[in-house]
N, C-alpha and C positions, 0 to 999 in steps of 0.2 A: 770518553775513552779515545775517540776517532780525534783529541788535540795532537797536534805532532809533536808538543814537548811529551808525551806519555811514553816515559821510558818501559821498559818491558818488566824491573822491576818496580812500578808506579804501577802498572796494569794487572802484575800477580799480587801486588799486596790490596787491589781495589778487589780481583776476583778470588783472593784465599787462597792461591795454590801457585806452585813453581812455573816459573817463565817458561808459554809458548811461543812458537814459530810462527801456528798459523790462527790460530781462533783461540776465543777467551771466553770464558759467560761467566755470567752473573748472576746469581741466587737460580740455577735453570734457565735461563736463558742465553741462547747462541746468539750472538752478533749478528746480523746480517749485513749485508754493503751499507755504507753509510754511519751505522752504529756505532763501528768503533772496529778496531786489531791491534794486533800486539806485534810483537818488532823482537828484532834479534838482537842482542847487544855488540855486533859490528857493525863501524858506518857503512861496510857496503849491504849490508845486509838490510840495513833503514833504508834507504835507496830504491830497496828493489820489495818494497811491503805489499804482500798480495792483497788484492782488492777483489778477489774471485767472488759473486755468491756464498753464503753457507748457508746449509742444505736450514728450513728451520727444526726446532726443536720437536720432538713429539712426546706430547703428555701424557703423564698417565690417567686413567679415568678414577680413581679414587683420590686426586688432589683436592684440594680447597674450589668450592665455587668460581673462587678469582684463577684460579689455575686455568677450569677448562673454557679454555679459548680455543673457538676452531681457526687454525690459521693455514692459508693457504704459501704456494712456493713464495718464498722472499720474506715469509712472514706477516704479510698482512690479513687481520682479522678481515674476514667476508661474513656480513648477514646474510639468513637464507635468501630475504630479495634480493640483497646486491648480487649477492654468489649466483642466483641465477640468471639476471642482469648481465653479469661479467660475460657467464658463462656462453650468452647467446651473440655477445656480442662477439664472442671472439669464433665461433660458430661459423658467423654472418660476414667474416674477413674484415667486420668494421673494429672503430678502436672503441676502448672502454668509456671516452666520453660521450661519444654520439650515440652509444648504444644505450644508456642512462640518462638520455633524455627522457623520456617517458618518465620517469619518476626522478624529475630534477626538483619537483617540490617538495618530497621529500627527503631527500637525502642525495646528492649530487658525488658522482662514482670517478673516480680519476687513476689514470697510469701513474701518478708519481707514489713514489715511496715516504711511507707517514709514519712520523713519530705516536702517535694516537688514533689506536684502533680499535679501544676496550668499548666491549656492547654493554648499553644502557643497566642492563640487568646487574652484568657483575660490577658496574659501579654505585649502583642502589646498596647491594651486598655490604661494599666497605664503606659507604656513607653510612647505611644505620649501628655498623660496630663502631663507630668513632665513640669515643668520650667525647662529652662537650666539655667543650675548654672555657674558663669564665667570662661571664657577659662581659661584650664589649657593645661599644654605641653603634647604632645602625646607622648608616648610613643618612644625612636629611633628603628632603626635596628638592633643598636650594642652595646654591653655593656659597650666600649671601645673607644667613637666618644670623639677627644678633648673637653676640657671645660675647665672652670676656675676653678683652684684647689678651690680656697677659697669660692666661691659658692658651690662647695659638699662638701669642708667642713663643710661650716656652716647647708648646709640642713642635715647632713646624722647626725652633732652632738645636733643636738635640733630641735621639731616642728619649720614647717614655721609659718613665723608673721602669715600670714591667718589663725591659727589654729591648730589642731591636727588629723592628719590622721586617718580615721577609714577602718580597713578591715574587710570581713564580711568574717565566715566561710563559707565553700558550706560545701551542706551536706555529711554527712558518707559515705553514699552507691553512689556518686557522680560516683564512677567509682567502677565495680560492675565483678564480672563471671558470667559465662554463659558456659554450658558445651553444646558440638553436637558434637554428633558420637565418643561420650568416650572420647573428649580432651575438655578442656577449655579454654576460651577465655575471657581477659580482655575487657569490653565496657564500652561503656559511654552511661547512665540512660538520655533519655529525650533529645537526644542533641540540636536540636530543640528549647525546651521550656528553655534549657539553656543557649542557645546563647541568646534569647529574655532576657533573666532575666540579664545574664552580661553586658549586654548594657543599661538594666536599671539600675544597680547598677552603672555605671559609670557616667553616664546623672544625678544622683541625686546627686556626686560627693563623691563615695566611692574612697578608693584610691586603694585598693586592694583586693583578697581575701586570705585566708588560704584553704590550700588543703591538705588534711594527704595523705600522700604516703604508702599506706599499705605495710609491709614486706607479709604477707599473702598472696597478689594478685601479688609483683612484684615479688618475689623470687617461685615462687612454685615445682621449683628445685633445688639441693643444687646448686651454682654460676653458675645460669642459669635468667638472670635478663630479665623481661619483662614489658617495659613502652611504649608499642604502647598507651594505651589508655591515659597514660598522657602526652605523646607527642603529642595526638591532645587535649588534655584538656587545655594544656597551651599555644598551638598557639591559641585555642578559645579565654582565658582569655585576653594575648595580645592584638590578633586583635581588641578587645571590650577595649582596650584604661586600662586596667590593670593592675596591678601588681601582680606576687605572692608570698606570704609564704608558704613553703613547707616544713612540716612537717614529718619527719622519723619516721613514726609511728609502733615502734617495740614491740609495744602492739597488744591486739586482743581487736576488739568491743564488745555490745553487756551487757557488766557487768558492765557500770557503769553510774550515774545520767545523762540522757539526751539521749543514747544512741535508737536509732529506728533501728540498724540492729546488723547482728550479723557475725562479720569478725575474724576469728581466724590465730593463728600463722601458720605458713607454716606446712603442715603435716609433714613432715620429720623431723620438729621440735618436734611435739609431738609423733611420732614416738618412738625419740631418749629421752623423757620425760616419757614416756608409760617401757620403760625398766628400767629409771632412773629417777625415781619422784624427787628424791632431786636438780634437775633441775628447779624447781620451788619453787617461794615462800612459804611458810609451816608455820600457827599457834602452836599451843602447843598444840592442840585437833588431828594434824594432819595433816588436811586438807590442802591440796595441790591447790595453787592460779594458774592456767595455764592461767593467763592476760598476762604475761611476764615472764622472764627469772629472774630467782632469781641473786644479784648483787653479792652471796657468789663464783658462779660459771667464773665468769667473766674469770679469766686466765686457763680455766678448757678445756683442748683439747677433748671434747663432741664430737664432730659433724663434724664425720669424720677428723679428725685431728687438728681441727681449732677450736679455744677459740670464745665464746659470742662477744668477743673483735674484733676478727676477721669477725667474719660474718657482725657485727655494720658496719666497715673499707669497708669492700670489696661492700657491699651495697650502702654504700654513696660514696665510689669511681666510681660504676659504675653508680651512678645517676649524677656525677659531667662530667664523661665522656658524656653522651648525651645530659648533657643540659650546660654545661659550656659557651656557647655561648650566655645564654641569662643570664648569672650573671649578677647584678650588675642592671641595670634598668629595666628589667623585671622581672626575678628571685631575688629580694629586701633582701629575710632571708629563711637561713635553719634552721629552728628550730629541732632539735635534741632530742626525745624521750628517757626517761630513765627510765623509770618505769609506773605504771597502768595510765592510762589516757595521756601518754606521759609527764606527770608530775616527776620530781624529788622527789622520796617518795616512803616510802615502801606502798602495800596493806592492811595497817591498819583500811579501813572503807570500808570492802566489801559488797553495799548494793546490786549490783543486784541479786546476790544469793539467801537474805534475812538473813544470817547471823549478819549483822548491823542495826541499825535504830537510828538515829540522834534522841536525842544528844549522841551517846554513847561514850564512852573514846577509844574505836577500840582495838586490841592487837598488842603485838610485833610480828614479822616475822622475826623471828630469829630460827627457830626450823629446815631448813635444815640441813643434813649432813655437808656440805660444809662451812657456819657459825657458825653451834655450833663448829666446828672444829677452825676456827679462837679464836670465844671465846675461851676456854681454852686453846689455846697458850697464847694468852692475858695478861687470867688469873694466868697462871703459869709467866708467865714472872715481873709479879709484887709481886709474893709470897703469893696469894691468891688463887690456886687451887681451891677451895672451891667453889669459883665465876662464874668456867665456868663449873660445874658440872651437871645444870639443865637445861643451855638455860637460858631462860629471868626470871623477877622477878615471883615468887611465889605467890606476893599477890597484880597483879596489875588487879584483875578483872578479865572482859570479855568482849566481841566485845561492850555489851547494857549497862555495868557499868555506872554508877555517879562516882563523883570524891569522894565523902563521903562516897561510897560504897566502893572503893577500898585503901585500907590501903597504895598501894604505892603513890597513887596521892593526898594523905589529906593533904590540906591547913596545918596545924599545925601536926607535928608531922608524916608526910608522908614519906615513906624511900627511895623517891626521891633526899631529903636532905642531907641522909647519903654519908658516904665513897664507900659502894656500887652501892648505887645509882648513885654519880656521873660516879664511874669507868661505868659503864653499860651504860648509856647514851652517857656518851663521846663515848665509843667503838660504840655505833649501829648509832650514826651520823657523826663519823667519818669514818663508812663503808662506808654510804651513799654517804657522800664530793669523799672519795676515789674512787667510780663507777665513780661519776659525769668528777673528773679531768681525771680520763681513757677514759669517754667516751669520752670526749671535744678534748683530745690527737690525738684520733682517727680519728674522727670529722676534727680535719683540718691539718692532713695530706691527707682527703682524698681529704678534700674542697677545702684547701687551696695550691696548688701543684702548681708545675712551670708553668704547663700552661694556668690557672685558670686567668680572667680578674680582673686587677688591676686597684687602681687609687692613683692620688696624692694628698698628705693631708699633711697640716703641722705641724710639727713635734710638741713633749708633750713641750720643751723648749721652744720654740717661742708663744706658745699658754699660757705656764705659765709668758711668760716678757709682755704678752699684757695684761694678768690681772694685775699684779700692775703697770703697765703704767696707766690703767683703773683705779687703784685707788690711783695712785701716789698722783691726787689733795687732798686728806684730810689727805695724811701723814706730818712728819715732812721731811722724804728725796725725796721732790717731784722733786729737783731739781737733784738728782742724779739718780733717773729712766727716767727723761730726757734727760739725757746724749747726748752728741753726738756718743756716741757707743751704746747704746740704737736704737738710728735713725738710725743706719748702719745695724742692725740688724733685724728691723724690712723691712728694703728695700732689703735686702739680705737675705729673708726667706729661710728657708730650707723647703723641703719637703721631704715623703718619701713614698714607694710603700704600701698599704695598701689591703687589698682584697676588690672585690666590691661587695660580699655577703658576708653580717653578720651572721655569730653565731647564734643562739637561745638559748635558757632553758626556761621549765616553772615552775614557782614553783604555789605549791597550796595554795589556801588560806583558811586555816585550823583557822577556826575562831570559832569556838566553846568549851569551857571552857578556850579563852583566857583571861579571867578578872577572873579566877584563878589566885592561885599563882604557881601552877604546870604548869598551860597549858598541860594537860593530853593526849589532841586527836593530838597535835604537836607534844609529846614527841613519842608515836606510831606512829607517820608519820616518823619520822626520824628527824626532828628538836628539837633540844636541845636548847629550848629557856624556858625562865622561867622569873618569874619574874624581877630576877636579874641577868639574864645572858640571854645575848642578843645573840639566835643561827644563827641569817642570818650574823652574819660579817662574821666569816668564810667563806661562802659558795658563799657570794657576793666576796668577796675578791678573793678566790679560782677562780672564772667564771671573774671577770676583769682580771687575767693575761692570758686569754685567749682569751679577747680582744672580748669576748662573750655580748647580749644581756641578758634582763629577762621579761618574762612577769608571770606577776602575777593576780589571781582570784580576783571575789569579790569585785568589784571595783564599781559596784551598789547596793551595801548589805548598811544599816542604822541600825547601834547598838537597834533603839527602833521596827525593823521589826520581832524581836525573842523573843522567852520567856524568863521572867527574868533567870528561874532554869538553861539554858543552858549555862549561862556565857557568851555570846556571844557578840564579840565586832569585826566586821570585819572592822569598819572605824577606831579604835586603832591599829590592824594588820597592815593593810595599811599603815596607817603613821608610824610603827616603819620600814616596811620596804622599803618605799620612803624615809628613814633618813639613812637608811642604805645603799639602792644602790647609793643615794648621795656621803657619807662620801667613796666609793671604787669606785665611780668611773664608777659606771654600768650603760648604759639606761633602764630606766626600759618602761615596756607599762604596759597595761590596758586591762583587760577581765571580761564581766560581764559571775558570774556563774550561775543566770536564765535567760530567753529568757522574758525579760518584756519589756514593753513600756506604761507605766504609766510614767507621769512626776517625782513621788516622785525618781524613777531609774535615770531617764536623768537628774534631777536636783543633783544628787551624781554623778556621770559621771563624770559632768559639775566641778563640784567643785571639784574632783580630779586633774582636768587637769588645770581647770584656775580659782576656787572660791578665795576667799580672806585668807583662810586657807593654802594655799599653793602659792611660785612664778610661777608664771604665764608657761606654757610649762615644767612645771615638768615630765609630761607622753609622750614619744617620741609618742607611739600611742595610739588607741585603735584598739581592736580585739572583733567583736560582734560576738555573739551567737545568732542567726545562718541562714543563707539564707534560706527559706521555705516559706510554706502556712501564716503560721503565720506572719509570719515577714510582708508577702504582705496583710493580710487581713486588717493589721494595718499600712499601707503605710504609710500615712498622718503622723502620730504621727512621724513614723522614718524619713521618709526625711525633717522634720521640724528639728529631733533632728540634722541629719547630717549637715542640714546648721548652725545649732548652730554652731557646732563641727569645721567648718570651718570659721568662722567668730569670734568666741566668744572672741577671741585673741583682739580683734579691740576694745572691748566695756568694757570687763569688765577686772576691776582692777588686777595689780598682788600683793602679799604681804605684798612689802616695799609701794606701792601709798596707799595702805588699811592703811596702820600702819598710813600714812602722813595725811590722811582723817581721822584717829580718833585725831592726835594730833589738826587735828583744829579744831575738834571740842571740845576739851579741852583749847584751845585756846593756842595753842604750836604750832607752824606752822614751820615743820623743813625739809628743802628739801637744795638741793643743791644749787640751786638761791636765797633761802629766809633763812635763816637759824637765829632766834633771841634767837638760846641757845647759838652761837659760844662764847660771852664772859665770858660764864661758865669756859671754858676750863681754865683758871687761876685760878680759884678757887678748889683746891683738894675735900672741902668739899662738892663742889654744883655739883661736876662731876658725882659723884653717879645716882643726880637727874635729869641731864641728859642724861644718858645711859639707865633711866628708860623710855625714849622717843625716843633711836635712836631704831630704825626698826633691826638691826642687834646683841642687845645687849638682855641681860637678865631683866626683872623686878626688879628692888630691892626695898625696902623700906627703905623710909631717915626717921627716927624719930628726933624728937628735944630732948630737956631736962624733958619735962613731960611725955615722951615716947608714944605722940601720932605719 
């Protein structure tokens, strides 16, 4: 709810009831800071969205077991020891961590504000009401146990028939510091009440979670790597019949929509940032983004003699040295971090600051040292000097801009259009592609190395003679893709070593002034996509020869849940870029960007992954936002949604049966058993009129001689 695209009426039809000012809840529950608020429907009014406190809720004592939570101001659950803990410490004028030292082995007590704070008990409660959902295979021992090649083929390259996988994020501060006696120590938040909550996520039949691997917590000396606390977090998830995605998060928390804590880059990073700020991202005002490692510096020997590149490398190498043994069926995907939010994209919409507020068109970051230096090599190299002389355009607004306010993103006559314009776009999204394919480089050299668990998968040749074998019947040389060399080929398949953890990338779903003709807040992110130039080929393209994953945002947003003026179309986003990881080849998955469970969300979900809009297992998964209070306040809703999500496959239609179900009801019945257009195909002139009914062809219109 706290996304900035959540218009005021997206946030009453998520909470049941007519648009507030100031606070919103959800099934009884009050927002508090961080959570989420609701907005006025004038831009000045989004502008100025209060972020006060709300007082929390008070329950009453006849609710449901899961109800009574004792929860203190701001809303955070306190058990009796913490509560007392807390209570002395703030007593004693000390802060809440030093005073929870004494009981850091049990349970490690923090000032930040947390999405999950349910006590062990009332998560026993809704673990033993769950229904068991039907066996599935537990987890092995080893990453590496024989199997049938052509069974992991087929699971690892499209949803099982049962459905589509969902994993559920855990939360941010999941694995947390904790300082005693002047040194720190990574722990694990709640582990207790976490263990209970993984075993109910797996009994409602999640299939996995995501877990971001902070650079902050594991590095906090230069190549000095420390993952005790995610080597017991991922035997937990395991043991509780799991899977993980594991996330290289080489961002800091804290700044941006959703965030509840606040985890910064390794000091010795900002250290070496503190003497040289063009180490980080940088607007045109200044202002220096210390979310991440600006992409200008990438090959830039900073940090004690080792490039951005290097640090990525040497991180994810020593996270593949301690956990390489559970690649492949436990460790499922490393998704690869590359900018603010671990997203692919520049920091063009910094809201947690308060420098941005949706819908604004964001700026370029282009103003370090290190960039504008590229720029005007650039510039000189095509005999335009002139281009790289100021940094980014002059008159493309500010962070709060409209697209009619800023002269370079106007629909008509915008200098997006021009010669410079292009040159300048192309150059700051082709920075972006260029971070991406360095980082990915890095990435599986470190992942991907000789001793890393493999498996066997057959090979792109064999997989492309079985599709027109598959559709040999409605050609004319059906007989010569059955060949007897054909059938030798298919019995003497080839296979080859393949890794058994996948790649990741996320990209964002920058869905605001898409139904522009600029797409303004995409051009500032770094995608060079516009009306008429489609910017995700490249970058999908660029991520398949890496043999990389994608997941992408926004995949619960509905074009009528925004205000008209924002332009906003994230279910137009979506399908240009489900047509695009199609056309290169990429899996893509699915992540909703608020934390809702209202049906209008799970019924977009739904129709992403198997509505009649799209063929059926288009999205290999989904990735929910996010494990918490919330999530369980609203049980019911979600484990209704997930048995969707694992069955939906069975019931409802995919694309081509939707197309066959409207021909008959046109009274055109064309399937491959039944087919009463086939004797068209002799007729040139009536073939038209039939391609305007196969499932696979375009619409056209036949006119006669009246020209109706």
């Amino acid at each position: 709810l706290s996304h900035p695209a959540a218009s005021p009426y997206a946030v009453s039809a998520m909470a049941g009831m007519a648009p507030q000012a100031d606070t919103c809840s959800l099934s009884g529950r009050v927002l508090g800071p961080g959570r989420g608020h609701a907005t006025l429907p004038s831009s000045a009014a989004r502008t100025q969205r209060a972020r006060a406190p709300v007082p929390a809720a008070s329950w009453s004592a006849h609710t449901s077991a899961w109800r009574q939570l004792c929860r203190g101001a701001g809303g955070r659950h306190q058990g009796p020891a913490e509560s007392a803990t807390l209570h002395a410490g703030h007593r004693n004028g000390k802060s809440t961590v030093a005073a929870a030292h004494a009981s850091l082995e049990s349970e490690p007590a923090v000032t930040e504000y947390t999405d999950f704070s349910s006590s062990e008990s009332d998560l026993q409660i809704l673990y033993n009401n769950i229904l068991d959902v039907p066996a599935r295979r537990r987890l092995s021992d080893s990453a590496c146990q024989d199997q049938d090649p052509n069974s992991d083929m087929q699971a690892s390259s499209q949803p099982s028939s049962t459905g589509v996988p969902v994993y559920v994020m855990l939360p941010l501060d999941t694995v947390w510091l904790v300082e005693r006696e002047g040194r720190k120590y990574s722990v694990l938040k709640r582990e207790q009440a976490l263990t209970v909550a993984l075993q109910t996520l797996y009994k409602a039949g999640v299939e996995g979670v995501m877990v971001d691997v902070w650079w902050g917590i594991v590095e906090r000396s230069p190549g000095q790597y420390d993952f005790t606390a995610y080597r017991r977090l991922f035997d937990m998830i395991t043991e509780a019949g799991l899977k993980v995605q594991a996330v290289m998060s080489f961002h800091a928390a804290g700044g941006n929509v959703g965030d509840t804590c606040h985890i910064t880059l390794p000091q010795w990073v900002l250290d070496v940032g503190d003497e040289n700020p063009d180490v980080f991202y940088t607007d045109k005002a200044g202002f220096r983004n210390r979310e991440c490692l600006s992409l200008g510096c990438d090959r830039e020997p900073l940090f004690g003699g080792r490039t951005p590149l290097d640090l990525y490398h040497d991180l994810m190498a020593a996270f593949a040295e301690q956990f390489q043994h559970m690649f492949g069926d436990k460790i499922a995907e490393v998704t690869v971090g590359m900018g603010p939010a671990g997203e692919l994209r520049y920091p063009a919409y910094p809201e947690g600051d308060g420098r941005w507020r949706f819908p604004g068109v964001g700026e370029f970051q282009c103003y370090d040292a290190y960039m504008l230096a590229d720029l005007k090599r650039q510039a000189e190299a095509v005999n335009h000097p002139e281009w790289g002389c100021n940094g980014g355009p002059h008159d493309s607004g500010h962070y709060n801009s409209s697209v009619w306010d800023a002269q370079f993103f106007r629909s008509e006559g915008g200098s997006w259009e021009s010669e410079y314009g292009d040159f300048f776009l192309s150059w700051y999204s082709g920075m972006l592609e260029q971070h991406a394919n360095a980082v990915l480089t890095a990435a599986a050299a470190a992942l991907r190395g000789t001793n890393t668990p493999r498996r066997a998968r057959r090979t792109e040749s064999v997989m492309q003679k079985l599709t027109r074998m598959a559709q040999g019947s409605k050609g004319s040389d059906q007989g010569a893709l059955h060949s007897p060399a054909d059938q030798r080929a298919l019995l003497d398949a080839e296979y080859q070593l393949a890794p058994a953890c996948h790649l990741g990338v996320k990209l964002a779903g920058v869905h605001w002034w898409h139904k522009s003709r600029s797409h303004a807040a995409e051009l500032t992110a770094g995608y060079y996509n516009t009306r008429h130039r489609n910017g995700y080929d490249p970058l999908l393209k660029m991520i398949a020869r890496h043999g990389a994953r994608v997941s992408f945002t926004c995949v619960e947003m509905r074009d009528c849940e925004h205000p008209v003026e924002a332009r906003c179309s994230p279910q137009g986003l979506l399908e240009q870029v489900i047509a695009s990881a199609s056309a290169a080849g990429v899996p893509l998955s699915g992540e909703n960007a608020l934390q809702r469970y209202d049906h209008f969300a799970f019924d977009r979900i739904a129709e992403s992954a198997f509505g009649h809009h799209a063929r059926a297992g288009r999205l290999e998964q989904l990735t929910f936002l996010r494990m918490g209070d919330l999530m369980f306040d609203n049980w019911h809703a979600f484990s209704e949604f997930l048995r969707r999500m694992r069955t939906t496959a069975r019931t409802e239609c995919s694309g081509e049966q939707h197309d066959q179900q409207q021909q008959q009801q046109r009274g055109y019945y064309n399937s491959d058993s039944h087919n009463v257009l086939a004797p068209l195909h002799a007729s040139p002139p009536l073939r038209r009129l039939r391609q305007r009914f196969h499932p696979s062809a375009c619409a056209e219109t036949l006119r006669d001689s009246s020209g109706r």
